[in-house]
C-alpha positions as a printed NumPy array, in Angstrom:
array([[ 23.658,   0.573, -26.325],
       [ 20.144,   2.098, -26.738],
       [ 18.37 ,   2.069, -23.034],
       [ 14.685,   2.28 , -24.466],
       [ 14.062,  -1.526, -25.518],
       [ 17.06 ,  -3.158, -24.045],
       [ 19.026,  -4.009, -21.133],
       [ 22.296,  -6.088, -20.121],
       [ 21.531,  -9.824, -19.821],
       [ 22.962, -11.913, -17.272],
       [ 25.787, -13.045, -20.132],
       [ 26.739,  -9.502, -20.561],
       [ 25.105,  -9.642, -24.315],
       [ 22.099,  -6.961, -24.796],
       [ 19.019,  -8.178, -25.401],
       [ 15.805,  -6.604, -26.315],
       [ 12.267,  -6.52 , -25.074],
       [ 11.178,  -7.33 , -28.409],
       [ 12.879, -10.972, -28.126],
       [ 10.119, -12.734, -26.201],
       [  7.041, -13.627, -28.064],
       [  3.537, -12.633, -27.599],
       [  1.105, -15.04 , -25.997],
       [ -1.596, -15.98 , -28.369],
       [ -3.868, -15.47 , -25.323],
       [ -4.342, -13.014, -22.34 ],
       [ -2.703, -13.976, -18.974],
       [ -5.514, -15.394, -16.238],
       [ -5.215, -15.727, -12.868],
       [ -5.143, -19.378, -13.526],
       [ -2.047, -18.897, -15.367],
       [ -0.334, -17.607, -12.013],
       [ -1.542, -20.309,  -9.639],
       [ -0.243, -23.   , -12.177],
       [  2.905, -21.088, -12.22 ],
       [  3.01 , -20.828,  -8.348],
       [  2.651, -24.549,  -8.184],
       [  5.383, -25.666, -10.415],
       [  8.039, -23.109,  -7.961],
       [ 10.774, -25.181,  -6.218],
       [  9.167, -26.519,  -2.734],
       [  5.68 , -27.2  ,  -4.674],
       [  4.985, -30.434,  -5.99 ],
       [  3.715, -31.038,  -9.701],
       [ -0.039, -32.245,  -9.983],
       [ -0.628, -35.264,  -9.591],
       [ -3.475, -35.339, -12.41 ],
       [ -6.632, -35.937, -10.403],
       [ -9.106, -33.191,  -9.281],
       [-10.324, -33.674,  -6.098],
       [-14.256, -33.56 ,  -6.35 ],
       [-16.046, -30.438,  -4.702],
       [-18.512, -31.24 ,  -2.277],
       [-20.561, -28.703,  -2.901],
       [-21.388, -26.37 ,  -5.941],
       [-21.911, -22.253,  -6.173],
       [-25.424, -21.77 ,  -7.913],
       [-23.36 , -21.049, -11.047],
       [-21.406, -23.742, -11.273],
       [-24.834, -25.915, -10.588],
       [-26.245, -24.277, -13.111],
       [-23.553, -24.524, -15.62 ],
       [-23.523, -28.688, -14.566],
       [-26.954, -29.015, -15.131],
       [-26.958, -27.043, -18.351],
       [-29.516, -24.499, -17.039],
       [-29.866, -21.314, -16.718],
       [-29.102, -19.767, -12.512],
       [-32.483, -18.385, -12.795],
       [-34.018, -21.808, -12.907],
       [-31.502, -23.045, -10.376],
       [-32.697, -20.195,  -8.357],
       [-36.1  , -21.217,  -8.871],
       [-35.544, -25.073,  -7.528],
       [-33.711, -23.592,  -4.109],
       [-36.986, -21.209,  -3.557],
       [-39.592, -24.337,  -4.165],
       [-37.419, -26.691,  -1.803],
       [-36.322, -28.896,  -4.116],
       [-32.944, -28.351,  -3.824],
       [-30.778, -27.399,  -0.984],
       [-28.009, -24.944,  -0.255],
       [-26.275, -24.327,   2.803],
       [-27.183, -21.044,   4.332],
       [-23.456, -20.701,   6.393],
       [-21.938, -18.499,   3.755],
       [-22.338, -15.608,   1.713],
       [-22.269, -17.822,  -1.351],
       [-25.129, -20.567,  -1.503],
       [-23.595, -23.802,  -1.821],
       [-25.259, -26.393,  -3.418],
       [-24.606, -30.313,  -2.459],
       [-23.361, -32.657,  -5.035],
       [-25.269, -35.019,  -3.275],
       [-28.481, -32.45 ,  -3.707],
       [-27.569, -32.152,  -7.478],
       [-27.433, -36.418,  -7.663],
       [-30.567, -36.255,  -5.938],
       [-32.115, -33.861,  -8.121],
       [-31.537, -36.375, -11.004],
       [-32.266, -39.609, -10.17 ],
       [-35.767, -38.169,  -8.928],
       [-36.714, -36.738, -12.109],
       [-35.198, -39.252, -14.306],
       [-37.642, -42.172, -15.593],
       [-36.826, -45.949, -14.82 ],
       [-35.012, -47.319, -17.812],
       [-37.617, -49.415, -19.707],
       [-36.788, -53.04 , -20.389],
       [-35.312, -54.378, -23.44 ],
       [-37.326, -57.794, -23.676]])
């Protein structure tokens, strides 16, 4: 038996390292935690996301379709929000909702 690429499988057949395939993508942390979850004692997802309460001035930004900068710009001119409790500013959903209905015109009328 060559001991460079192979070793003794449970069965007592060798088997390669060659045998398993390539991913067709890098593993992510993401990968693990899904992985993690599916372990005996974890139970499988139920299929609903709980909603965040609050946003990272990223993930705002990427919501909003904006750059941070602007974002960034909103937070220093007080019209949004963040909570000031954690090294991260967190932005309110509620904040974000805000944001939007303010800004948004009243739909005209069809008639």
């Amino acid at each position: 038996m060559n001991a460079q690429n192979s070793f003794e499988a449970p069965t007592g057949q060798p088997a390669t390292a060659t045998t398993a395939a390539p991913s067709a993508r890098p593993f992510t942390y993401g990968d693990l935690a899904a992985a993690n979850r599916l372990q005996p004692g974890h139970s499988a997802p139920t299929g609903s996301t709980p909603v965040r309460l609050a946003l990272t001035v990223e993930e705002a930004a990427t919501s909003l379709n904006v750059s941070t900068k602007t974002i960034r710009r909103l937070l220093d001119r007080g019209i949004l929000t963040a909570s000031k409790a954690l090294r991260k500013k967190l932005i309110p959903r509620s904040q974000i909702e805000g944001f939007l209905k303010a800004t948004c015109d009243a739909p005209k009328s069809i008639i």
